[in-house]
C-alpha atoms as an extended CHARMM CRD file, in Angstrom:
* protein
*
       204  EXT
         1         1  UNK       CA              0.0000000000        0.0000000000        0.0000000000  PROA      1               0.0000000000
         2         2  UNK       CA              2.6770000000        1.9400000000        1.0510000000  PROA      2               0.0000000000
         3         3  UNK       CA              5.0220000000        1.5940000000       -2.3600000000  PROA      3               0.0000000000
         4         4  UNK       CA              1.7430000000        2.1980000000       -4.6820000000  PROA      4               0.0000000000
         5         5  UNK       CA              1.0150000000        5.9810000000       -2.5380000000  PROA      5               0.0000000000
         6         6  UNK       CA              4.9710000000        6.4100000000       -2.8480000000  PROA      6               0.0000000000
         7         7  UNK       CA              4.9460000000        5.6910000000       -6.9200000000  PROA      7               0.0000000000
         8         8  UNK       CA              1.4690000000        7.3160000000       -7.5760000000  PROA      8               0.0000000000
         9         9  UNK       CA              2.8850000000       10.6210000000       -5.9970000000  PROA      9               0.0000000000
        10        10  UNK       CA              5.9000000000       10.7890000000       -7.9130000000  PROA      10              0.0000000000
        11        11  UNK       CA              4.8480000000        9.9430000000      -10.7710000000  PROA      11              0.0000000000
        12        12  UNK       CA              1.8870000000       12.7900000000      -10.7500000000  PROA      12              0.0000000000
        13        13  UNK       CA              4.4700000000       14.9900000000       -9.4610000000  PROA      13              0.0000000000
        14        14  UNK       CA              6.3330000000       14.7140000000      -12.1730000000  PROA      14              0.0000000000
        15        15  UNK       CA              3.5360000000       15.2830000000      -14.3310000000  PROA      15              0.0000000000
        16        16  UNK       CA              2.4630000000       18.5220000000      -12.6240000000  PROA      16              0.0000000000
        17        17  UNK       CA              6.0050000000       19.6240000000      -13.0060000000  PROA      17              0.0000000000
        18        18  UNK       CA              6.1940000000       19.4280000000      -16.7650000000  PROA      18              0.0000000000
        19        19  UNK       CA              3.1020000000       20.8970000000      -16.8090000000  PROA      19              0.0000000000
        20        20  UNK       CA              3.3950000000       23.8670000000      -14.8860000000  PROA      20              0.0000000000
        21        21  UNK       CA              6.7880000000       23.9660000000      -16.6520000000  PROA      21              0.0000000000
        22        22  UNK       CA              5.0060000000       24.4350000000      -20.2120000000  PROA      22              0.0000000000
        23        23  UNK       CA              3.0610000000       27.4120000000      -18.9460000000  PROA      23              0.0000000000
        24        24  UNK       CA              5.6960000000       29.1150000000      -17.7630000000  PROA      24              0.0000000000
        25        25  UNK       CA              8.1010000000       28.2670000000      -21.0320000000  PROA      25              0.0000000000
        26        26  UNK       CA              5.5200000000       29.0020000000      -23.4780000000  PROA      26              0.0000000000
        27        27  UNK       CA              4.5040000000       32.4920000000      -21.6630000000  PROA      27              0.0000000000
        28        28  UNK       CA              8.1630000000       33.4470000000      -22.2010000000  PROA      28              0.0000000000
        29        29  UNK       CA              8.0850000000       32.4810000000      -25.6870000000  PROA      29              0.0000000000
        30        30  UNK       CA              5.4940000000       34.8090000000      -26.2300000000  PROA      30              0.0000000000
        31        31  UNK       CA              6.6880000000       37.6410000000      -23.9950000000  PROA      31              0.0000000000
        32        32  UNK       CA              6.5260000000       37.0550000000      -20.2950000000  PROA      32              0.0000000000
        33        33  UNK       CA              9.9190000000       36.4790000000      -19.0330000000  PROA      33              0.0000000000
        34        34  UNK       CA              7.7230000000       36.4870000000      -15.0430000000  PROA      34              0.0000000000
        35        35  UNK       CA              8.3450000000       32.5110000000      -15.0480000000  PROA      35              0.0000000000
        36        36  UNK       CA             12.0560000000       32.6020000000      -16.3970000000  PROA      36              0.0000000000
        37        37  UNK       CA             12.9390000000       35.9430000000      -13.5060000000  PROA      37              0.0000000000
        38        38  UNK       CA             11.7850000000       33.9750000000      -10.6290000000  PROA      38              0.0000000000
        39        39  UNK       CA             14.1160000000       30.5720000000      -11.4580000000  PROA      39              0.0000000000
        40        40  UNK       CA             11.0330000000       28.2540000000      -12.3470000000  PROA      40              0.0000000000
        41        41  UNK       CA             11.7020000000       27.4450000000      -15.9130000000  PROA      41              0.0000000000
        42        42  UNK       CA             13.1930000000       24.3720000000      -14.7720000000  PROA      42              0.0000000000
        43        43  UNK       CA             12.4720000000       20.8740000000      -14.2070000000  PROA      43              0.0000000000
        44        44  UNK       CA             13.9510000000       20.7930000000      -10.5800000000  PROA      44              0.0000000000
        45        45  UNK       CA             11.2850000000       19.3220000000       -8.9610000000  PROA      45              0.0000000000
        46        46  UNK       CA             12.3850000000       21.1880000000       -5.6200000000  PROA      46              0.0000000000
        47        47  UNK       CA             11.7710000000       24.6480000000       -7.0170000000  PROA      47              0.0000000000
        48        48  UNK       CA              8.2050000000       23.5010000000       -7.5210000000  PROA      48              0.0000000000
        49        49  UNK       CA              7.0640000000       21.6090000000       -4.4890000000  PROA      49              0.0000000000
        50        50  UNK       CA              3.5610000000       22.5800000000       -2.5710000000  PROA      50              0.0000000000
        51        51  UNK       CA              3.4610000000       20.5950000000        0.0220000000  PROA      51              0.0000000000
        52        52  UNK       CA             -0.1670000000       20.5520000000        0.5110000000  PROA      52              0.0000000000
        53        53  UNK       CA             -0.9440000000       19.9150000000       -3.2720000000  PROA      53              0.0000000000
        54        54  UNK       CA              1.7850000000       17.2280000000       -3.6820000000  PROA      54              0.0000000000
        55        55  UNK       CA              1.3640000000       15.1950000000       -0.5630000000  PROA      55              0.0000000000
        56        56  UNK       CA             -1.4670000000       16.0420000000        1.9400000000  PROA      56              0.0000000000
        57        57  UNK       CA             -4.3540000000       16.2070000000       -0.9530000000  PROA      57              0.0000000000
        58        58  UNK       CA             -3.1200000000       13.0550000000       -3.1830000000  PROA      58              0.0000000000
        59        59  UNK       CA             -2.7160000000       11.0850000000       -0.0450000000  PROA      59              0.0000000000
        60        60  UNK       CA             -5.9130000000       12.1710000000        1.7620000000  PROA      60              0.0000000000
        61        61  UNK       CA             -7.8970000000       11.2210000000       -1.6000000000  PROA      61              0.0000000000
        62        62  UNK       CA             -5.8460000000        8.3680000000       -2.0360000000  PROA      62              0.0000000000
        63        63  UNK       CA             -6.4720000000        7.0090000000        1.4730000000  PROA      63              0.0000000000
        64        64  UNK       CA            -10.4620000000        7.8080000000        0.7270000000  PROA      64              0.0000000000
        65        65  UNK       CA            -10.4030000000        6.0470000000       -2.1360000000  PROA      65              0.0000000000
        66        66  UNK       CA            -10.9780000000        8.1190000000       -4.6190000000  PROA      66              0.0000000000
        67        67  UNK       CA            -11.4330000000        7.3190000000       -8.1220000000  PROA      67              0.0000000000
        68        68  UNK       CA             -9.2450000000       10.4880000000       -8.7410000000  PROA      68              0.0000000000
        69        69  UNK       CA             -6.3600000000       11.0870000000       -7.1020000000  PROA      69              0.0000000000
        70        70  UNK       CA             -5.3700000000       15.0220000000       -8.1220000000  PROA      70              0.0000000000
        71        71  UNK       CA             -2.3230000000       17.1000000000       -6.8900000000  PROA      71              0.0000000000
        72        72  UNK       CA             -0.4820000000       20.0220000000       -8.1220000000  PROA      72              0.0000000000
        73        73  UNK       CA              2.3710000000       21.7140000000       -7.8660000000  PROA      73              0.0000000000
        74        74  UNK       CA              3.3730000000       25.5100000000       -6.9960000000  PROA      74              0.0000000000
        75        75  UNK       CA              1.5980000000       27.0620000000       -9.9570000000  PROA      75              0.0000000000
        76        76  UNK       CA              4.6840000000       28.7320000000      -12.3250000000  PROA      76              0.0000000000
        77        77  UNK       CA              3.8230000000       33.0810000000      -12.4730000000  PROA      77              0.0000000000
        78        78  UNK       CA              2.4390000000       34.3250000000      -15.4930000000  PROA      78              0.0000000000
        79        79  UNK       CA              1.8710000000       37.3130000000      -16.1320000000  PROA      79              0.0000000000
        80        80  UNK       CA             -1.0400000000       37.7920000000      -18.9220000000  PROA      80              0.0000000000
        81        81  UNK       CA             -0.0400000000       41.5590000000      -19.1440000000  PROA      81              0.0000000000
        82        82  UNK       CA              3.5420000000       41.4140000000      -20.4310000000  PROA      82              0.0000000000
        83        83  UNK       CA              1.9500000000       38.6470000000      -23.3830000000  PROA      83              0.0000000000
        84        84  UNK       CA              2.3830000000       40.6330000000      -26.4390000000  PROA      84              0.0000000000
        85        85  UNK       CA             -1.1550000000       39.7260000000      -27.2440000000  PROA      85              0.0000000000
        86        86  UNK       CA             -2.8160000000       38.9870000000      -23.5960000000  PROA      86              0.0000000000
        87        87  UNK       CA             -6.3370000000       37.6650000000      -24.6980000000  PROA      87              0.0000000000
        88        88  UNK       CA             -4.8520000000       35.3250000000      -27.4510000000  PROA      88              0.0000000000
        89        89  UNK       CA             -1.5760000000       34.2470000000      -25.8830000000  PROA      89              0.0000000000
        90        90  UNK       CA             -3.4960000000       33.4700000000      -22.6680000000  PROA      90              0.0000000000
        91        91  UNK       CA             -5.2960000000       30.7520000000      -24.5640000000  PROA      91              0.0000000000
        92        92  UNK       CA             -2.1300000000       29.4230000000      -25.6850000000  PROA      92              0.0000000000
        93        93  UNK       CA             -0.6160000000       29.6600000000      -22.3690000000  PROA      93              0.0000000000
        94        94  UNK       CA             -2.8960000000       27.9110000000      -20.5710000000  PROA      94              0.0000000000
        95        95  UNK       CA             -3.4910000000       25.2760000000      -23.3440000000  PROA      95              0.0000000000
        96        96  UNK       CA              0.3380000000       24.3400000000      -23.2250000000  PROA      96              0.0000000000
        97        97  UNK       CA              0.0350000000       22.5180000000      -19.6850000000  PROA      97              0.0000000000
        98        98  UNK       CA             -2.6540000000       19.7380000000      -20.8370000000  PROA      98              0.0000000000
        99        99  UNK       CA             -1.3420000000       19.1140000000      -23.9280000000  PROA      99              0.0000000000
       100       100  UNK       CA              2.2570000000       19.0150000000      -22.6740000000  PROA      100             0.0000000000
       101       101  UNK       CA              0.4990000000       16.0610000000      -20.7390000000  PROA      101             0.0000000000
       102       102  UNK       CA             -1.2790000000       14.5500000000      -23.7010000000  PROA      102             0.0000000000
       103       103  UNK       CA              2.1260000000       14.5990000000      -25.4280000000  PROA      103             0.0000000000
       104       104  UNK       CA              4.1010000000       12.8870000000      -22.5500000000  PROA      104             0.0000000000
       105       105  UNK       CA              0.8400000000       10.2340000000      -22.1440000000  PROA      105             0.0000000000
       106       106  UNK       CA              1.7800000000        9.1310000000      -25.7550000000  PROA      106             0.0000000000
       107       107  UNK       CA              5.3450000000        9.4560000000      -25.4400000000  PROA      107             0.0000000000
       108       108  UNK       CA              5.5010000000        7.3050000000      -22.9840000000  PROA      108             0.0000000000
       109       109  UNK       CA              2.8550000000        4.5950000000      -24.5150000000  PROA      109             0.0000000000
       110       110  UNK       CA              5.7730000000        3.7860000000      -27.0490000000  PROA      110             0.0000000000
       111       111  UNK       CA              8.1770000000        3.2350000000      -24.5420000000  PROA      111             0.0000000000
       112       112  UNK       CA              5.2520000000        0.3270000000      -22.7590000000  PROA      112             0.0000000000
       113       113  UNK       CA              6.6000000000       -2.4240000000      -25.0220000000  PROA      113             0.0000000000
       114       114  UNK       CA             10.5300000000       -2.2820000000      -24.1460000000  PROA      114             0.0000000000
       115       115  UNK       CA              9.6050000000       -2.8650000000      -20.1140000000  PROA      115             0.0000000000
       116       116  UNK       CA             12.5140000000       -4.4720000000      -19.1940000000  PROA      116             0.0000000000
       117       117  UNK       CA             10.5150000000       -5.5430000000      -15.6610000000  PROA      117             0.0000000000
       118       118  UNK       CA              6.9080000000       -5.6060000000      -14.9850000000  PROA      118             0.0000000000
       119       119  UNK       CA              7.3570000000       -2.7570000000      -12.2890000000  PROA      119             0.0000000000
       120       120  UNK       CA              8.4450000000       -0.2910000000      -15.1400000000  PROA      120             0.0000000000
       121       121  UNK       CA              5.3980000000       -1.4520000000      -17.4960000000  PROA      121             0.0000000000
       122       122  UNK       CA              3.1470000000       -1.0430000000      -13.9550000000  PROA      122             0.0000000000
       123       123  UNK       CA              4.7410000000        2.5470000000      -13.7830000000  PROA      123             0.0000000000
       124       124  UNK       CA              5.0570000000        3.5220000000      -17.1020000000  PROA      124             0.0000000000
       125       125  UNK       CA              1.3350000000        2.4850000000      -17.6210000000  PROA      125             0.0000000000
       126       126  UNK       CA              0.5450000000        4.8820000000      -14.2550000000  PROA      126             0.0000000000
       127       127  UNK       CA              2.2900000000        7.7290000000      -15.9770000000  PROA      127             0.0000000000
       128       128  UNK       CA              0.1840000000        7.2090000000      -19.1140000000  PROA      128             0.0000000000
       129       129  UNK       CA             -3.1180000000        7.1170000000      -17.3540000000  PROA      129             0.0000000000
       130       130  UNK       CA             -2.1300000000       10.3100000000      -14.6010000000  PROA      130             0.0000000000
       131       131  UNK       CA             -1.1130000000       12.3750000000      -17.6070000000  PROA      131             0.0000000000
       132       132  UNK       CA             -4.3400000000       11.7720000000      -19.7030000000  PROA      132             0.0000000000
       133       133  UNK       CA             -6.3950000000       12.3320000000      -16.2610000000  PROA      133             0.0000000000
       134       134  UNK       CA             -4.2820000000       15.9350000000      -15.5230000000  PROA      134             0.0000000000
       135       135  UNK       CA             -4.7430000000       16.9340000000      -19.1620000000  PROA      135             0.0000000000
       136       136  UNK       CA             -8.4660000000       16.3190000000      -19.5230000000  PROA      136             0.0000000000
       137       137  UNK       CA             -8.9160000000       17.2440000000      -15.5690000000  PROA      137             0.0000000000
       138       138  UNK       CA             -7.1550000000       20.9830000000      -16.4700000000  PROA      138             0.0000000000
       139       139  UNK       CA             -9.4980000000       21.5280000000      -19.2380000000  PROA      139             0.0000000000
       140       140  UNK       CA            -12.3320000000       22.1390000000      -17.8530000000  PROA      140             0.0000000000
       141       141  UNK       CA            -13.7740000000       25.4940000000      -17.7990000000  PROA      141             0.0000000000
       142       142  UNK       CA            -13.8610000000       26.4520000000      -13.9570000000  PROA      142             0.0000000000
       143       143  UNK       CA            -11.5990000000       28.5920000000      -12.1750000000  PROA      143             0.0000000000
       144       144  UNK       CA             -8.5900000000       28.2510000000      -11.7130000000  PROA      144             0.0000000000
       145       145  UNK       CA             -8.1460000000       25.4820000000      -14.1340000000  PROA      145             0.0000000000
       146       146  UNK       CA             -6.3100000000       26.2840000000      -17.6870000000  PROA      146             0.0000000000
       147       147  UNK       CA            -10.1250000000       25.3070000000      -19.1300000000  PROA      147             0.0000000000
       148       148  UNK       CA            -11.5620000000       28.4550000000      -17.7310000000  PROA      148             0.0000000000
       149       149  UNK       CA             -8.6640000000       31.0430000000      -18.6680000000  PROA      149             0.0000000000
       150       150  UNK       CA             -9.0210000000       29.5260000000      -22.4480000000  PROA      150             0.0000000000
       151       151  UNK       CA            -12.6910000000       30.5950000000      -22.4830000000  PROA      151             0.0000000000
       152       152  UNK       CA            -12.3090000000       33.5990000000      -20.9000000000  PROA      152             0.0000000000
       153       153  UNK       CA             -9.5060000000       33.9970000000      -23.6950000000  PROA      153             0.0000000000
       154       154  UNK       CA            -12.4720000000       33.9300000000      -26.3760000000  PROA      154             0.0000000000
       155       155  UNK       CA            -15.3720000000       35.4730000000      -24.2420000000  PROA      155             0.0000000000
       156       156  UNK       CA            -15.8350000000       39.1420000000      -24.4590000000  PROA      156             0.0000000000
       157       157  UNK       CA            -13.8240000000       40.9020000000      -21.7760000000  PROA      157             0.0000000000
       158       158  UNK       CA            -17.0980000000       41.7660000000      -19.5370000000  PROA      158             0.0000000000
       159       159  UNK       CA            -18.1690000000       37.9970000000      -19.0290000000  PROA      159             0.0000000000
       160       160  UNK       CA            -14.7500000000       36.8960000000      -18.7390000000  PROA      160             0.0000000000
       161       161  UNK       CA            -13.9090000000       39.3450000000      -15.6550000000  PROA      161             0.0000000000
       162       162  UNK       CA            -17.2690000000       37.6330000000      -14.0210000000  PROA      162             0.0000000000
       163       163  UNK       CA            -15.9490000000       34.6660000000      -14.6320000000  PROA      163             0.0000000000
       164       164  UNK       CA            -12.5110000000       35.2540000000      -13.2180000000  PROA      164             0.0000000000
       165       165  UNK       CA            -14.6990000000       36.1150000000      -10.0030000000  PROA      165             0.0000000000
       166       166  UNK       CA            -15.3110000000       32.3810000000       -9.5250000000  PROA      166             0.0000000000
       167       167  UNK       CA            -11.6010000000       31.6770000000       -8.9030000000  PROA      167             0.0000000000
       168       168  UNK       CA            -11.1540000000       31.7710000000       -5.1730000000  PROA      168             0.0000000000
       169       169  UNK       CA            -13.7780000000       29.4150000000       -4.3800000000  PROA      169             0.0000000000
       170       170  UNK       CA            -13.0190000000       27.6980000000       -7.6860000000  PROA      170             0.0000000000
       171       171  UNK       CA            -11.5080000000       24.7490000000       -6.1330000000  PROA      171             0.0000000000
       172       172  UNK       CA            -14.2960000000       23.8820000000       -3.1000000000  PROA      172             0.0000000000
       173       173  UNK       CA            -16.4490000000       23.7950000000       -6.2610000000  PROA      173             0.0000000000
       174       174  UNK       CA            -14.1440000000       21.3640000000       -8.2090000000  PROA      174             0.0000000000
       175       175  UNK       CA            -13.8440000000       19.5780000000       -4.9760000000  PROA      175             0.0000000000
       176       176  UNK       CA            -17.3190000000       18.7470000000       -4.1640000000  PROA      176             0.0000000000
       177       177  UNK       CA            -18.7270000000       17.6670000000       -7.9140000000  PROA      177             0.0000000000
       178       178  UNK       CA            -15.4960000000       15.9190000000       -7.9140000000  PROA      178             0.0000000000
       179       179  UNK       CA            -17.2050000000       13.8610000000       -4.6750000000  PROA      179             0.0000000000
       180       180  UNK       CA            -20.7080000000       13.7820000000       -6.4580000000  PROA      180             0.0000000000
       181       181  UNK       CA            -18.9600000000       11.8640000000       -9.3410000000  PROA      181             0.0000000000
       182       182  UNK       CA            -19.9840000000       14.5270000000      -11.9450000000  PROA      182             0.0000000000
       183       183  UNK       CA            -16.1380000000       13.8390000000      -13.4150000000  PROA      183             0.0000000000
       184       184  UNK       CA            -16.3930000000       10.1470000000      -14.3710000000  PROA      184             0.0000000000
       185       185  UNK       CA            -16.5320000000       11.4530000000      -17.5000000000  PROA      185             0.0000000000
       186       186  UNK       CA            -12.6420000000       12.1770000000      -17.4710000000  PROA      186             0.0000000000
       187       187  UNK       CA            -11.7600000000        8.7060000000      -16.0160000000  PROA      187             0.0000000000
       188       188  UNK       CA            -13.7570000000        7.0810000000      -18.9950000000  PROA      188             0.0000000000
       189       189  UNK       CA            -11.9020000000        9.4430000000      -21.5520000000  PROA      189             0.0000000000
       190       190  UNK       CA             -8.7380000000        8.3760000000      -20.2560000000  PROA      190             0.0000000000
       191       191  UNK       CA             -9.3310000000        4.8850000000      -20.4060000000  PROA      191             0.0000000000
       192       192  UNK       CA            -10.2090000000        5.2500000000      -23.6440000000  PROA      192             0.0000000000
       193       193  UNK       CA             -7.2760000000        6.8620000000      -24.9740000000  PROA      193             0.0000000000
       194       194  UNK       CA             -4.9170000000        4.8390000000      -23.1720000000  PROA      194             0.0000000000
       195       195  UNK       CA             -6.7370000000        1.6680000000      -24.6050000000  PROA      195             0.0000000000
       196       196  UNK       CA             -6.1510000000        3.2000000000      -28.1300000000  PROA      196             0.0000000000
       197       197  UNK       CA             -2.4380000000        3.4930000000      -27.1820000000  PROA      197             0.0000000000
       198       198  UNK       CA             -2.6260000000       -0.0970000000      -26.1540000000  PROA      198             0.0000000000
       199       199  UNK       CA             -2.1560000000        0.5670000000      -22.1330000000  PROA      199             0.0000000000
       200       200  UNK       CA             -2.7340000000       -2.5600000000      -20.1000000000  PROA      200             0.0000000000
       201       201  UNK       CA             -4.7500000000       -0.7590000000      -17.0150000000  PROA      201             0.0000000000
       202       202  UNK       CA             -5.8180000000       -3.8020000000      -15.4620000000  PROA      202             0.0000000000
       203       203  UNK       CA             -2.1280000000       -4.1830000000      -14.0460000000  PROA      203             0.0000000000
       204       204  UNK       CA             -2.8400000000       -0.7760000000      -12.3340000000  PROA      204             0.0000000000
């Protein structure tokens, strides 16, 4: 029990990581040098540790049993005002962390088949299915997620500022329809994609 909370919470905080990672690196490709100025475009996972995100929330879920086991790491700064296009780039900012996820889910998949040991297929296959779970979990559209800054991104700029409103009690709200189930949805769409890149889950 213990070794399976140990590998589950490195393995999404490593995921996290690259994720908050890709915000941060594609903000300063597009003009906001906020991530690079305070040391966090790195992959150092000790300059992005939350405590309470990467070890007292996966474990407390985990320990529930869950179906979803989320985390995250200390969010990378971005700046939306230094973007050289703020509305636009913030879509592309925010879409960088899921797909960064989506691309190391299939990455990863390829690798499945070379498992020298049945502990790197188990972990490999764990990576696959937290990365497709973070990617589709992030997208949707509620506050503070990267879902909700894409749509604000297209909305007009009065609807978006009400929505931004949401974001400090953003996460009780993600936190109880998580609870009511109302996310199963994700856990099916992950399965499904990692059955289309031929993941064995039911080693998981």
């Amino acid at each position: 029990m213990l070794s399976e909370i140990l590998q589950i919470l490195i393995v999404l905080f490593l995921a996290v990581v690259f994720h908050e990672c890709a915000h941060g690196w594609v903000a300063y490709r597009l003009g906001d040098p906020t991530a690079k100025e305070a040391g966090r475009l790195t992959l150092n996972p000790l300059k992005h540790i939350d405590p309470v995100g990467m070890l007292v929330v996966p474990l407390v879920l985990k320990l529930l049993n869950f179906k979803f086991v989320i985390g995250w790491a200390k969010p990378v700064p971005v700046n939306f005002n230094r973007l050289r296009n703020p509305r636009r780039d913030m879509i592309w900012v925010a879409l960088a962390g899921p797909m960064t996820n989506f691309s190391l889910a299939f990455v990863l998949s390829r690798f499945l088949p070379l498992s020298p040991t049945f502990f790197v297929y188990k972990t490999l296959a764990l990576a696959v299915l937290i990365n497709l779970i973070i990617g589709f979990f992030n997208l949707i559209p509620i506050p503070p997620l990267d879902g909700s800054r894409v749509v604000m991104g297209l909305l007009p700029v009065g609807i978006s500022r009400k929505m931004a409103q949401v974001e400090p009690y953003g996460f009780v709200v993600l936190l109880v329809l998580l609870n009511l189930g109302l996310f199963n949805f994700i856990w099916v769409l992950a399965v499904l994609i990692a059955a289309l890149l031929k993941v064995n889950l039911n080693i998981i």
